[in-house]
DOGU-908807 format. One record per residue: residue number from 1; residue in one letter; y, x, z of N, C-alpha, C, CB in turn. Coordinates in Angstrom, 2 decimals, decimal comma. Glycine has a CB too. Layout:
<pts>
PT; NUM; A; Y; X; Z; Y; X; Z; Y; X; Z; Y; X; Z;
...
</pts>
This chain:
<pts>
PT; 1; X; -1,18; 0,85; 0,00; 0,00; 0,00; 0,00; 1,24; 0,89; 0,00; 0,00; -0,97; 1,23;
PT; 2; X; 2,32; 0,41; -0,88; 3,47; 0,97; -1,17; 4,25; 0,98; 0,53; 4,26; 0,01; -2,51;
PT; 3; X; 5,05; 1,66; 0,78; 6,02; 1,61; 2,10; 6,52; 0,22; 1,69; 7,37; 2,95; 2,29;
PT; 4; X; 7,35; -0,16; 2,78; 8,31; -1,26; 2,64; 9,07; -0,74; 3,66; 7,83; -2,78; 2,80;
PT; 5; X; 10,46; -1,02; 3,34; 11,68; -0,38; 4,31; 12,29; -1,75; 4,65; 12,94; 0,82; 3,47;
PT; 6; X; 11,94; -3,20; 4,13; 12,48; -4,43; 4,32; 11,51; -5,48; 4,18; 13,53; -4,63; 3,46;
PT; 7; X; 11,60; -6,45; 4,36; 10,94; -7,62; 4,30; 11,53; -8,49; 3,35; 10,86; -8,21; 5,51;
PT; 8; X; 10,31; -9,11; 2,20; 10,97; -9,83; 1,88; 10,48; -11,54; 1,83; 11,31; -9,20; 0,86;
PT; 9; X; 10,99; -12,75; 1,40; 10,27; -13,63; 1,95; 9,04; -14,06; 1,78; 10,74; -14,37; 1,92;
PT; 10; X; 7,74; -14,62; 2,25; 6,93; -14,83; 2,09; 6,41; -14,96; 0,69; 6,91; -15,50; 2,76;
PT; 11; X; 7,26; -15,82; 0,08; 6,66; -16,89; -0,91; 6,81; -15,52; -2,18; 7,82; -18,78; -1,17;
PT; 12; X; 7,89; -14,29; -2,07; 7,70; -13,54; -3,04; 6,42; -12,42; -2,62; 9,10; -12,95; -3,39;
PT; 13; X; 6,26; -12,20; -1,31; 5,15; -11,28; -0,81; 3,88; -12,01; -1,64; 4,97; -11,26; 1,07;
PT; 14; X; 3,28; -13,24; -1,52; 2,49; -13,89; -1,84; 2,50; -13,75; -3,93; 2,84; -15,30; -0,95;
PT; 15; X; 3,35; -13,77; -4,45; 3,57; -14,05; -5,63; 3,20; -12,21; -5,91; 5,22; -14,92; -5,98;
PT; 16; X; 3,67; -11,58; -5,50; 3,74; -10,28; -5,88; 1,76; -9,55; -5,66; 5,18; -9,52; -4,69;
PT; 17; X; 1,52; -10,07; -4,55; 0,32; -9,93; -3,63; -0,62; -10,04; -5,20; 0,08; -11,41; -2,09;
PT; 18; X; -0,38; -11,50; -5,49; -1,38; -12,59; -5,97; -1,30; -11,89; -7,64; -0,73; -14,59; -5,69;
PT; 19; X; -0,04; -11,56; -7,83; -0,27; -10,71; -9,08; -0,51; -9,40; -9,53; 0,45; -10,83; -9,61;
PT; 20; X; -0,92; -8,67; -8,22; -1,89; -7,33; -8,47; -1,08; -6,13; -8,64; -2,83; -7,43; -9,83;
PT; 21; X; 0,18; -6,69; -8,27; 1,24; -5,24; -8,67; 1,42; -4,47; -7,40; 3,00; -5,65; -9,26;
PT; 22; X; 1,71; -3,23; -7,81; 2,01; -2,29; -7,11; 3,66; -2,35; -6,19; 1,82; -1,21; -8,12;
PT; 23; X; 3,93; -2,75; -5,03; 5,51; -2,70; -4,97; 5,47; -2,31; -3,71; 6,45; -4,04; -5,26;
PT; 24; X; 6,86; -1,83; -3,80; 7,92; -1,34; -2,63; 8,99; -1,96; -2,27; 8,47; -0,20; -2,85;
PT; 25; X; 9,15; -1,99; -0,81; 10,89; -2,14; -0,81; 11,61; -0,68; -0,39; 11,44; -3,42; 0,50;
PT; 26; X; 13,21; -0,69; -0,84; 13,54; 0,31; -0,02; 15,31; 0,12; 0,03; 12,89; 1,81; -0,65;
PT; 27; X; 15,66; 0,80; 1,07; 17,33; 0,68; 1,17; 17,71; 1,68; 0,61; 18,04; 0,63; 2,53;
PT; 28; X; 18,99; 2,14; -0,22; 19,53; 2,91; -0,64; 21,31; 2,84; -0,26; 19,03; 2,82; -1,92;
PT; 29; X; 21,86; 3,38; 0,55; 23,21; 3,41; 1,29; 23,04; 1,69; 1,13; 24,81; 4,40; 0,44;
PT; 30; X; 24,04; 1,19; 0,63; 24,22; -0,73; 0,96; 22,85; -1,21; -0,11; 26,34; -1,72; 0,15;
PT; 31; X; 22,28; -0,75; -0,91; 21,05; -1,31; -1,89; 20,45; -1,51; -1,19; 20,34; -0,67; -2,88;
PT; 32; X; 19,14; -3,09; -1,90; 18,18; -2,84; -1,23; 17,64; -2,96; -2,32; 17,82; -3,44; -0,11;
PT; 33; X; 16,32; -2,30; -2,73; 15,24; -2,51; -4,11; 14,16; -3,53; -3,87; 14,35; -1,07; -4,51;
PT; 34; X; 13,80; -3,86; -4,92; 12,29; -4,14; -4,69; 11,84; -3,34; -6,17; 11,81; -6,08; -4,53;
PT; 35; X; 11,07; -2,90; -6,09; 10,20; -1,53; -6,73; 8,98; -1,99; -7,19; 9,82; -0,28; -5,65;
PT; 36; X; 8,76; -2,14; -8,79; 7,74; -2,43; -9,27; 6,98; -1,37; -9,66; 7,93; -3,19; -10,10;
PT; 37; X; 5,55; -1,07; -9,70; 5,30; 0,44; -10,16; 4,08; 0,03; -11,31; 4,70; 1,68; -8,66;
PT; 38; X; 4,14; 0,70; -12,43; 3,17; 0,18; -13,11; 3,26; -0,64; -14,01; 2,53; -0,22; -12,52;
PT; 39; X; 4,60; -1,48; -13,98; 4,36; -2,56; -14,75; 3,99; -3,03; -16,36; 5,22; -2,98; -14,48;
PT; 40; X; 3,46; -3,95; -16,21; 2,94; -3,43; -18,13; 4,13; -3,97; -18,84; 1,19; -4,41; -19,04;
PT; 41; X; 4,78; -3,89; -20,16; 5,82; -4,13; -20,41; 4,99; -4,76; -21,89; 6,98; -2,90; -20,25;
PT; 42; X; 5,67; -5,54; -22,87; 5,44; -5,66; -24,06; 5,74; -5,05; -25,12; 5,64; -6,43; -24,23;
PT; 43; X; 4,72; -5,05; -25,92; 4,87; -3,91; -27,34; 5,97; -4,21; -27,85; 3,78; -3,97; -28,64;
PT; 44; X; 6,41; -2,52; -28,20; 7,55; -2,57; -28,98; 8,16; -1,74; -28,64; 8,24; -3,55; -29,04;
PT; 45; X; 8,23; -0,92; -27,17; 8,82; -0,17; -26,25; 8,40; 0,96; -26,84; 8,51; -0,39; -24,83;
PT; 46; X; 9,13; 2,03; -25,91; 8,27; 3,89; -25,85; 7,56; 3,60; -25,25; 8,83; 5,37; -25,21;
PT; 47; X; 7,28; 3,17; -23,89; 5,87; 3,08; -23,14; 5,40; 1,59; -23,08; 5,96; 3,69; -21,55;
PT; 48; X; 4,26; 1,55; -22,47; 3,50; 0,45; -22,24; 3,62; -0,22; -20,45; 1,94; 0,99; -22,72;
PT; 49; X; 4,17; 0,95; -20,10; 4,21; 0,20; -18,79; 5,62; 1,60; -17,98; 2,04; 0,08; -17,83;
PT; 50; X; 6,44; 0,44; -16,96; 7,58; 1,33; -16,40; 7,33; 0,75; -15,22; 9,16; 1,29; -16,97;
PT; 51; X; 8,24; 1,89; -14,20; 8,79; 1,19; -13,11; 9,95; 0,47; -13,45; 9,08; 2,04; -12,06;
PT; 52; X; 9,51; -0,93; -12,96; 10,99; -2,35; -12,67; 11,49; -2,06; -11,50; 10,54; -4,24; -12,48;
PT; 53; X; 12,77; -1,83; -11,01; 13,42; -2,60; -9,75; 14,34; -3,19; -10,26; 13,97; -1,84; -8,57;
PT; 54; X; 14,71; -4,33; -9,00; 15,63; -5,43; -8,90; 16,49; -5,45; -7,53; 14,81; -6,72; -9,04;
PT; 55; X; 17,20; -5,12; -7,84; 18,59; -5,21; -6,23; 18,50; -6,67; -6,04; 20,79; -4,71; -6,60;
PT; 56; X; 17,69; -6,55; -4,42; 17,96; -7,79; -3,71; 19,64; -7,81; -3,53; 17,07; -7,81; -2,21;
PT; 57; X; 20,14; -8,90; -3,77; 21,28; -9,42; -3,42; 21,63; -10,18; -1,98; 21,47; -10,18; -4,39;
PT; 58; X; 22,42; -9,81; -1,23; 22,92; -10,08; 0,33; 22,81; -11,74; 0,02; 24,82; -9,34; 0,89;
PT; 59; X; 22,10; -11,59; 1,12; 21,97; -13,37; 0,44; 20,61; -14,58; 0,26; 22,35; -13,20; -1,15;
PT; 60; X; 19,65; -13,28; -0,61; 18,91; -14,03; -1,20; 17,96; -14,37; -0,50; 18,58; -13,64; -2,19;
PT; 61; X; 17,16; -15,43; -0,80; 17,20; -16,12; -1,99; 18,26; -16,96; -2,48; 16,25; -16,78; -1,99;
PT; 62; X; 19,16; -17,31; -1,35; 20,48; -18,06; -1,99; 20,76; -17,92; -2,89; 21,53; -17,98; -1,65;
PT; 63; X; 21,27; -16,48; -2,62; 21,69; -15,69; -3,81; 20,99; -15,26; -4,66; 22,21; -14,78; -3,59;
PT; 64; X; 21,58; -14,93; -6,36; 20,93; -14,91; -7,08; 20,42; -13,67; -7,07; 21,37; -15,35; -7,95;
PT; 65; X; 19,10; -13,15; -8,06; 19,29; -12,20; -8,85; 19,45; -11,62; -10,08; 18,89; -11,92; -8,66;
PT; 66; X; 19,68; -10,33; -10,03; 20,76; -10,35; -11,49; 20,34; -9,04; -12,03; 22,71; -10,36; -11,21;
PT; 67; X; 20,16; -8,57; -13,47; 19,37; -7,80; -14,20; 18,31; -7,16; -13,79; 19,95; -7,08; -14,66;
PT; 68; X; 18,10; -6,23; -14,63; 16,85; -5,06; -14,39; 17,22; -3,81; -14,28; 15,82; -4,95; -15,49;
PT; 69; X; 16,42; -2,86; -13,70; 16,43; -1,91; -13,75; 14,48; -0,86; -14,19; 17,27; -1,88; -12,45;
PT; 70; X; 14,97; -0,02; -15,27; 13,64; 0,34; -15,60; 13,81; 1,97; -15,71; 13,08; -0,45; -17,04;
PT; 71; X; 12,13; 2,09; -15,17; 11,95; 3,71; -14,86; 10,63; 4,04; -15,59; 11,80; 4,15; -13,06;
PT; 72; X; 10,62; 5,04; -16,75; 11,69; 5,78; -17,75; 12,21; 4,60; -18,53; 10,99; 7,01; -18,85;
PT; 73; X; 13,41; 5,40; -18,88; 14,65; 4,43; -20,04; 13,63; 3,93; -20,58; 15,87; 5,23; -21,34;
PT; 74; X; 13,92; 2,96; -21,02; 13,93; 2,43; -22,12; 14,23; 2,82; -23,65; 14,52; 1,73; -21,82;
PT; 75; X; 13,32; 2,39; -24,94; 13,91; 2,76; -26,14; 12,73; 1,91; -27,10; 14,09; 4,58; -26,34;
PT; 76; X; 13,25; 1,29; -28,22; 12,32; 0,42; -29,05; 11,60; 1,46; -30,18; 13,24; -0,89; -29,84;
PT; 77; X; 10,90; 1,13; -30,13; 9,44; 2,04; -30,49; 10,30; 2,60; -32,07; 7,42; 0,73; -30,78;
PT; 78; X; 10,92; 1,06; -32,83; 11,37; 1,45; -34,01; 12,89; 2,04; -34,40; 11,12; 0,43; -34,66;
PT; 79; X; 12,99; 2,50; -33,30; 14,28; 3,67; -33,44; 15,68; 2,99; -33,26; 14,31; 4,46; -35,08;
PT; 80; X; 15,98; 1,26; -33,43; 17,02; 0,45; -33,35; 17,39; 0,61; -31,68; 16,61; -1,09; -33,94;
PT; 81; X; 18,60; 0,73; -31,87; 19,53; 0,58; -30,41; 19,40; -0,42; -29,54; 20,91; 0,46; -30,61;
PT; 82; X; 19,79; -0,59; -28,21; 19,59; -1,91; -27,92; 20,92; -1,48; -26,98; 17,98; -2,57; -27,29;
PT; 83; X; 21,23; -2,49; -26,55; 22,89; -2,79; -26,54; 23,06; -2,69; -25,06; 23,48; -4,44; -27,21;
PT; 84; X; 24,15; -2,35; -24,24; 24,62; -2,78; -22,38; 23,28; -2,04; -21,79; 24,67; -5,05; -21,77;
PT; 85; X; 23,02; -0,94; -21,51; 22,48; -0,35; -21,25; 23,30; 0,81; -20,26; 21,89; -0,22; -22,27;
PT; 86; X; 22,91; 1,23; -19,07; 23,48; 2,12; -18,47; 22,59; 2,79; -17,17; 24,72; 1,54; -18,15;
PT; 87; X; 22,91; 3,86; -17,50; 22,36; 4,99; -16,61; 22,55; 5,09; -14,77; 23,11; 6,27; -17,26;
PT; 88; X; 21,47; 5,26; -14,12; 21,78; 4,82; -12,79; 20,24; 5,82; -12,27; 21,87; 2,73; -12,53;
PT; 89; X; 20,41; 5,92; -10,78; 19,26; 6,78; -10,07; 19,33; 5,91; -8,99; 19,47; 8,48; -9,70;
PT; 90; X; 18,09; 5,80; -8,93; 17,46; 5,16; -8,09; 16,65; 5,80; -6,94; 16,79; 4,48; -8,77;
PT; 91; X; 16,78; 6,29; -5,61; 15,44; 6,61; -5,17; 15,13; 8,24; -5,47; 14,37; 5,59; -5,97;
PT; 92; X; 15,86; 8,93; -6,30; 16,04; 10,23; -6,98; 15,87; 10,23; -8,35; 15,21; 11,18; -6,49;
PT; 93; X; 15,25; 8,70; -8,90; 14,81; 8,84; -10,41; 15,74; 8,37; -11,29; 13,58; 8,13; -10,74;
PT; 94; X; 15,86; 8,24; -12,08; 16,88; 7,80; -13,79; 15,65; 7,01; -13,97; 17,40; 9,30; -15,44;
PT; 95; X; 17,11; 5,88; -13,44; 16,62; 4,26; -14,45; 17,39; 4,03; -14,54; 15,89; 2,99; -14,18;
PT; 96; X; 17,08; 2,92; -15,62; 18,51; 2,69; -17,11; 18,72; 1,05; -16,49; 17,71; 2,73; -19,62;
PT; 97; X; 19,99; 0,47; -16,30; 20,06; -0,53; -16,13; 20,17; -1,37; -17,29; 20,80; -0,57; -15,37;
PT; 98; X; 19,22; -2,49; -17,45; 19,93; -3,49; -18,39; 20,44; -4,77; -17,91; 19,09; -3,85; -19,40;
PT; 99; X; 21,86; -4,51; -18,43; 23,00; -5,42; -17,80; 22,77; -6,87; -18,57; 24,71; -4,72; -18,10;
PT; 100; X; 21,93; -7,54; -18,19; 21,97; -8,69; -18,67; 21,46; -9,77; -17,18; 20,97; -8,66; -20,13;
PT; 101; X; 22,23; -11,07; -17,81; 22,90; -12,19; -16,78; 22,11; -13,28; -17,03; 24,54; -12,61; -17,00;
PT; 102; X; 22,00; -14,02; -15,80; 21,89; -15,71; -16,58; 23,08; -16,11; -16,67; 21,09; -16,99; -15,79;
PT; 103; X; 22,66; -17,57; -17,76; 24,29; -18,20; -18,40; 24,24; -19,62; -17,56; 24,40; -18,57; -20,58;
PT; 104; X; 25,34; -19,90; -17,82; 25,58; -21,88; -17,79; 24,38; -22,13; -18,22; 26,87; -22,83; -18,96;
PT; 105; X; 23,67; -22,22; -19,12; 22,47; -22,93; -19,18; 21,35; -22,61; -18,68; 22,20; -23,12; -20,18;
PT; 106; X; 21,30; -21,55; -17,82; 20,36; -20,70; -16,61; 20,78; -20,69; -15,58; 20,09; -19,36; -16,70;
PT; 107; X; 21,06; -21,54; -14,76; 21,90; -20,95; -13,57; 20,34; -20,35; -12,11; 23,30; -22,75; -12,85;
PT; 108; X; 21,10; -19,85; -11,59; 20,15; -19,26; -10,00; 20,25; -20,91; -10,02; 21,09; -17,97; -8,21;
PT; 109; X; 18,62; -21,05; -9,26; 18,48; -22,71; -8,75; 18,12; -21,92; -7,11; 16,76; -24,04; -9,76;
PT; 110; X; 18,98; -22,25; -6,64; 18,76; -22,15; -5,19; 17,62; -22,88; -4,44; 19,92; -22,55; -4,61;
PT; 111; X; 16,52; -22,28; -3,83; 15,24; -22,95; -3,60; 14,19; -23,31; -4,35; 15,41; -23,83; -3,21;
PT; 112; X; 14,54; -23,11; -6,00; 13,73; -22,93; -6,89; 13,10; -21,54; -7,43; 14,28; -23,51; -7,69;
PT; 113; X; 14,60; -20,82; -7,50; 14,21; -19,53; -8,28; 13,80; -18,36; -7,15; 15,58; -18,98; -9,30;
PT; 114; X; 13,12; -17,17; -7,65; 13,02; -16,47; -6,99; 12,32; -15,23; -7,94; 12,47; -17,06; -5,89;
PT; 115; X; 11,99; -14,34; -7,17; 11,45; -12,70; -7,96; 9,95; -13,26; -9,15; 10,56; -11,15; -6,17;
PT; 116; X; 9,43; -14,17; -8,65; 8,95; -14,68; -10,03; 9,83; -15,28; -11,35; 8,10; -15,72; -9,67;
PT; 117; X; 10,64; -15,88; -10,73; 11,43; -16,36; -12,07; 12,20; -15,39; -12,43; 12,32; -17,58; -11,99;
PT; 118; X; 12,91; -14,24; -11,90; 13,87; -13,62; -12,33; 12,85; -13,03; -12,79; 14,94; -13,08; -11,63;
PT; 119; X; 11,56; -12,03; -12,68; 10,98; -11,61; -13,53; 10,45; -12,26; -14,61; 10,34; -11,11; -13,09;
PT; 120; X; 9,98; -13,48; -15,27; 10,24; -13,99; -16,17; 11,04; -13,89; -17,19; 10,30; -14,59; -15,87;
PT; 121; X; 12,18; -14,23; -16,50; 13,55; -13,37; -17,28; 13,75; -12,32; -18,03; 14,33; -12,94; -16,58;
PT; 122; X; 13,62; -11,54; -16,79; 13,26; -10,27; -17,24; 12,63; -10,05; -18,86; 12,24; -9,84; -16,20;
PT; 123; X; 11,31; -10,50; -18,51; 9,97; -10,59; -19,68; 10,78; -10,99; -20,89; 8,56; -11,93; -19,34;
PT; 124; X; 11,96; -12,19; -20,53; 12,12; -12,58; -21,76; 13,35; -12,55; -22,25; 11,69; -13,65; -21,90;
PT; 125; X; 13,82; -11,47; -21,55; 14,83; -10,24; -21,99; 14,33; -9,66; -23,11; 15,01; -9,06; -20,94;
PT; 126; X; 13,41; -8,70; -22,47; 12,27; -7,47; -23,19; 11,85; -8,24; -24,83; 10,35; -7,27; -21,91;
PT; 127; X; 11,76; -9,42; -24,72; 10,96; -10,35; -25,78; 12,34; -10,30; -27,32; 10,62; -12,47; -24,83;
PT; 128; X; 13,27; -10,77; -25,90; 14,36; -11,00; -27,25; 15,51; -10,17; -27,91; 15,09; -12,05; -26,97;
PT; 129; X; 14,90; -9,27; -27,06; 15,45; -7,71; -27,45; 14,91; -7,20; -28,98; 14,76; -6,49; -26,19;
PT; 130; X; 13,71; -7,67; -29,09; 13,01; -6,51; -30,39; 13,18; -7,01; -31,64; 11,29; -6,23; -30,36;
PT; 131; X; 13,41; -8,57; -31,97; 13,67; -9,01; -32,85; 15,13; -8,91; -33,95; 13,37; -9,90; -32,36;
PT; 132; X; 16,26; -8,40; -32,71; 17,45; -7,73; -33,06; 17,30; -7,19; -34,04; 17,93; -6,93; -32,29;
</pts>
């Protein structure tokens, strides 16, 4: 089992548990992570699988959460750019943030959403990225 430096709520311990992934929490000065290790990503990428983290937000689950962060960068297999991308260390490592949001027609559902749905998101970030 990965360390944990925080707790997070049940219902994502259980979701995370139940889906076989590798995770961590950890604080970083005011950050807090949650640390995916392993994760398999969809074709199209340089690799097949990165580390994900996601900055818990003060708050949550109230509060929303909001992009990704992936360890190694990111880059599409077929040489095309991909856009709002920025450089960040995590933990001692270089991961690339991708700055992407939900909209008005996504909003955080308070008591609905949580580290399963934002990873979803995530997924279907990654998805609608390659077709660009």
């Amino acid at each position: 089992m990965a360390p944990r430096q925080f707790d997070l709520p049940s219902f994502d311990v259980s979701y995370l548990d139940g889906a076989g992934l590798v995770w961590e929490t950890i604080v970083e000065g005011d950050a807090r992570w949650l640390i995916l290790h392993d994760r398999p990503l969809h074709g199209g990428y340089n690799v097949d699988k990165a580390i994900v983290a996601i900055r818990i937000s003060p708050g949550y689950p109230e509060a929303q959460l909001d992009m990704a962060y992936f360890s190694p960068p990111l880059a599409r297999s077929d040489g095309r750019g991909v856009n709002n991308l920025y450089p960040l260390t995590i933990d001692t490592k270089p991961f690339q943030q991708w700055s992407r949001h939900r909209t008005n027609e996504n909003p955080w559902r308070s008591g609905e959403d949580d580290v399963s749905s934002h990873l979803a998101l995530v997924d279907g970030w990654l998805e609608k990225e390659l077709p660009r």
